[in-house]
C-alpha positions in Angstrom: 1.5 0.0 -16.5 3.5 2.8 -17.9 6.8 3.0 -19.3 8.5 4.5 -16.0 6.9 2.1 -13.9 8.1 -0.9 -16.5 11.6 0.7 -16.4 12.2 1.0 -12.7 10.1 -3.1 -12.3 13.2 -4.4 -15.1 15.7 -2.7 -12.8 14.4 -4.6 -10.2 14.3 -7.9 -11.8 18.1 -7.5 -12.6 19.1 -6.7 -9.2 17.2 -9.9 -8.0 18.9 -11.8 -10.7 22.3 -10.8 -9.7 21.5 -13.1 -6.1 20.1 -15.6 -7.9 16.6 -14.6 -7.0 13.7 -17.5 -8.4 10.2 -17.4 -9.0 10.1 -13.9 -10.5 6.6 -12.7 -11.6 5.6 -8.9 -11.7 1.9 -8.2 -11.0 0.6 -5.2 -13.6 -2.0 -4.0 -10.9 -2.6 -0.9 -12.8 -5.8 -1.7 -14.0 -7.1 -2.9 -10.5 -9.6 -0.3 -8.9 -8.0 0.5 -5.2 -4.8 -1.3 -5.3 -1.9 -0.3 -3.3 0.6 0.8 -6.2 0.3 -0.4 -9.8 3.3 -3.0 -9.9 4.7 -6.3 -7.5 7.9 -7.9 -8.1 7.4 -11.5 -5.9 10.3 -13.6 -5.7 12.1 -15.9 -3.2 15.1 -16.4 -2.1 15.9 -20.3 -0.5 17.3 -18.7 2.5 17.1 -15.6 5.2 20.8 -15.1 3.9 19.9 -14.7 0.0 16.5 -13.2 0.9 18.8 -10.0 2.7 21.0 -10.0 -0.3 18.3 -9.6 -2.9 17.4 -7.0 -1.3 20.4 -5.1 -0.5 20.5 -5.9 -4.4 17.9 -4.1 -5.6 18.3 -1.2 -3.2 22.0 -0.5 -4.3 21.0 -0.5 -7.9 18.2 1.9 -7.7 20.1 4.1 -5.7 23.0 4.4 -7.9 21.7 3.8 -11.4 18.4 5.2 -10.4 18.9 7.9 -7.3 15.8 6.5 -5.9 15.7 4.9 -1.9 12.4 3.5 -0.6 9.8 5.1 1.0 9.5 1.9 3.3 11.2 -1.3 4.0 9.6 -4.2 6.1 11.3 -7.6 7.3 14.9 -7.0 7.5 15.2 -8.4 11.0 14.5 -11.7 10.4 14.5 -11.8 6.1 11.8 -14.1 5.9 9.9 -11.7 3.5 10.7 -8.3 3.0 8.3 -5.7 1.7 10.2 -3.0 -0.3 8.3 -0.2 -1.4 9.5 2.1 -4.0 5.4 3.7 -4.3 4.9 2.7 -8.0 6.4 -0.9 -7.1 6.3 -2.9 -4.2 9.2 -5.9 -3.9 8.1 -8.9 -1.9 11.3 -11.5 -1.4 10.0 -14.2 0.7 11.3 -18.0 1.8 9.6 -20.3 -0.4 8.0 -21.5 3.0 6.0 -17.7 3.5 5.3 -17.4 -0.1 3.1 -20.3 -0.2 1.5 -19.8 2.2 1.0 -15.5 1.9 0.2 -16.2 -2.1 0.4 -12.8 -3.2 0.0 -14.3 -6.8 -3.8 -15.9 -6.1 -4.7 -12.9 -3.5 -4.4 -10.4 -6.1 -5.4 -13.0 -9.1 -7.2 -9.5 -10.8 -3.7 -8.9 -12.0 -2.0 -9.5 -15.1 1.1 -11.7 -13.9 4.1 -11.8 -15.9 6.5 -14.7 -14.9 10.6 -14.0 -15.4 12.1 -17.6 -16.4 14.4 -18.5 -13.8 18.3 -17.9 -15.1 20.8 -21.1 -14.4 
């Protein structure tokens, strides 16, 4: 993963700490013949109320620290798990319930996973 894409992936971990965001792991998928973009952040929020405020998170702080918006957003109606994607790094914040059972984590098991401790 390079430097730009590890910058903008910390930013993105902050914003989700702000909310309290858990379970953080970014997926380098850089060396992965074929895969979407080279970066996931996965984390969970423990409800569809925290799940829309990590995300409003992390899209107020790369638009104003970084001047960047997404080229797509996916799940705001019902904030179950929302797909943000910001081309070199896709955010996933699901319910714990969806990312069980969606397992980004084993699905794309090529990739080098980096877990975040959790912050009290």
């Amino acid at each position: 993963m390079n430097k730009e894409t590890e910058h903008l992936a910390r930013k993105i971990v902050d914003a989700i700490q702000d909310k309290k965001g858990r379970g953080i792991v970014i997926a380098d998928l850089s060396e992965i013949p074929g895969a979407i973009c080279p970066c996931f952040v996965i984390c969970q929020g423990n409800s569809p109320t925290q799940v829309d405020a990590i995300a409003r998170s992390v899209g107020d702080r790369l638009r104003i620290d970084e001047g960047l918006k997404p080229i797509a957003a996916e799940g705001l109606r019902q904030s179950r798990w929302i797909a943000i994607d910001y081309v070199d790094v896709m955010v996933h914040i699901f319910l714990p319930e969806e990312r069980r059972y969606y397992n980004l984590e084993t699905l794309w098991a090529d990739a080098v996973l980096t877990e975040v401790p959790d912050l009290d």
